[in-house]
PLY file of the C-alpha trace (Angstrom):
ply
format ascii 1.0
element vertex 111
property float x
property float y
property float z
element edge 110
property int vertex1
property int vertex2
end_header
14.10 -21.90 52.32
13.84 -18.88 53.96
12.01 -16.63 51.19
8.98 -19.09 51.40
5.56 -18.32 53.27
3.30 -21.32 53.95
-0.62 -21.17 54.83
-3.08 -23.82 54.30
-1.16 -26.51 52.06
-0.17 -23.31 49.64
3.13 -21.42 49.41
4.34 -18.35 48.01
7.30 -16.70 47.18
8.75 -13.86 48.35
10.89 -11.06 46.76
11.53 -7.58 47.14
11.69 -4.45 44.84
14.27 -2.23 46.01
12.83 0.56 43.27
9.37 0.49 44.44
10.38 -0.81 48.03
7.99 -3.25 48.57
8.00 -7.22 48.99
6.28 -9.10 46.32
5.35 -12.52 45.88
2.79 -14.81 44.38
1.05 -18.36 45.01
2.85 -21.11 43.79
2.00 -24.16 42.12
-1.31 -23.77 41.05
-2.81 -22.91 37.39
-4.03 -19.35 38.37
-2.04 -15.98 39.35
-2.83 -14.91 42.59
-0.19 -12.05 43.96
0.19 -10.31 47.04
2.28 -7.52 48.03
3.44 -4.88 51.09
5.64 -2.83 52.49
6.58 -4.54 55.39
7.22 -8.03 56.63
4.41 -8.59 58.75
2.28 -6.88 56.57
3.47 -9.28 53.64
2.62 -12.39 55.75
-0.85 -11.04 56.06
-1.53 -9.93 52.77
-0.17 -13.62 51.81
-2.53 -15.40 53.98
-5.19 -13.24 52.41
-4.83 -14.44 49.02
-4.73 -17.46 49.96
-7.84 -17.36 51.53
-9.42 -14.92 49.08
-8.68 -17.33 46.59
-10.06 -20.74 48.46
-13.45 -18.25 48.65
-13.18 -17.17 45.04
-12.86 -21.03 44.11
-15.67 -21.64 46.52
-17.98 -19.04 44.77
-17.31 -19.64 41.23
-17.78 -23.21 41.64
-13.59 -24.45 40.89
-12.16 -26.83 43.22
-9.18 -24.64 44.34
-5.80 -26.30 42.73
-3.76 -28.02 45.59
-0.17 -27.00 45.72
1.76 -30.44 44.85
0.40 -34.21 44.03
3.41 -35.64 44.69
3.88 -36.43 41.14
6.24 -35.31 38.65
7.73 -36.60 35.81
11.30 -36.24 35.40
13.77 -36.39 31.64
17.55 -38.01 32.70
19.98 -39.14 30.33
19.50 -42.93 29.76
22.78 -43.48 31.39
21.82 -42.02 34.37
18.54 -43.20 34.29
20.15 -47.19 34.37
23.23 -46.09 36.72
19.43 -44.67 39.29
17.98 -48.15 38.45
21.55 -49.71 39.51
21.61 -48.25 42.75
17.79 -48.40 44.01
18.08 -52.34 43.16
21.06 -52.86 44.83
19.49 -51.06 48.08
16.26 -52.90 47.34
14.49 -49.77 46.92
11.88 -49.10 44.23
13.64 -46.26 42.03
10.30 -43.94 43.12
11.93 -44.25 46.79
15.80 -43.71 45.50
14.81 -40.24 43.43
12.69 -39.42 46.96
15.67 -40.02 49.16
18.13 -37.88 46.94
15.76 -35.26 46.63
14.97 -35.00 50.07
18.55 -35.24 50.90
19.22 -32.28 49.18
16.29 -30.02 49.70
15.15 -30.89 53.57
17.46 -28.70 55.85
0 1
1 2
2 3
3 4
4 5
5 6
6 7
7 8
8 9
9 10
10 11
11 12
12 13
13 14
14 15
15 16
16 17
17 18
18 19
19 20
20 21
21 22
22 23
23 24
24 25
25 26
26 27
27 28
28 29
29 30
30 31
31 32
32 33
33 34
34 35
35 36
36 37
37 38
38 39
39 40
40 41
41 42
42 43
43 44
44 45
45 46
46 47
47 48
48 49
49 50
50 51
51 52
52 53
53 54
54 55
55 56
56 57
57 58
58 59
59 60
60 61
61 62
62 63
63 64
64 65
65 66
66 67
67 68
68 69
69 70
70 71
71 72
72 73
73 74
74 75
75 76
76 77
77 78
78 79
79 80
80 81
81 82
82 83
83 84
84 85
85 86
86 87
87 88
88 89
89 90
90 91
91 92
92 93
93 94
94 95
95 96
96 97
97 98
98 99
99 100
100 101
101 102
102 103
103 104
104 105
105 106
106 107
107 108
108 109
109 110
């Protein structure tokens, strides 16, 4: 993913307005809106890790635990048919299904 900035556990996304030329993006993953903007790359980066940090010290001041970016813990709605056909497999390789649905996903996600 090469539109992704990472600092301290968090990422963000990045995009870019070509009407107001200027790269946006905001923190992902967690239940608050923090944004960050700029009209360059490096200044982008910065103005990421900023938020980032300006929102672990707003957290820290308003007394919030700052959200963490992922668990590791989704749920996820199949089909029942493909649900069985995922219990199938992950038996057969004598895998819990947990580990199957990790392998495929990281199959198709890790570069």
């Amino acid at each position: 993913m090469k539109n992704v900035l990472e600092h301290k556990g968090y990422t963000g996304t990045v995009e870019f307005s070509a009407i107001d030329e200027v790269f946006f993006g905001k923190i992902n993953g967690i239940r608050d809106v923090v944004t960050f903007e700029a009209d360059t790359v490096s200044k982008l980066k910065k103005a990421f890790r900023d938020a980032v940090e300006d929102y672990i010290e707003t957290c820290a001041e308003i007394g919030k635990e700052p959200d963490k970016e992922f668990k590791g813990s989704f749920n996820v709605r199949i089909k029942p048919k493909l649900h069985r056909l995922a219990v199938i497999k992950s038996s057969a390789m004598k895998i819990s299904l947990n580990q199957f649905v990790e392998q495929v996903i990281a199959k198709e996600v890790i570069d």
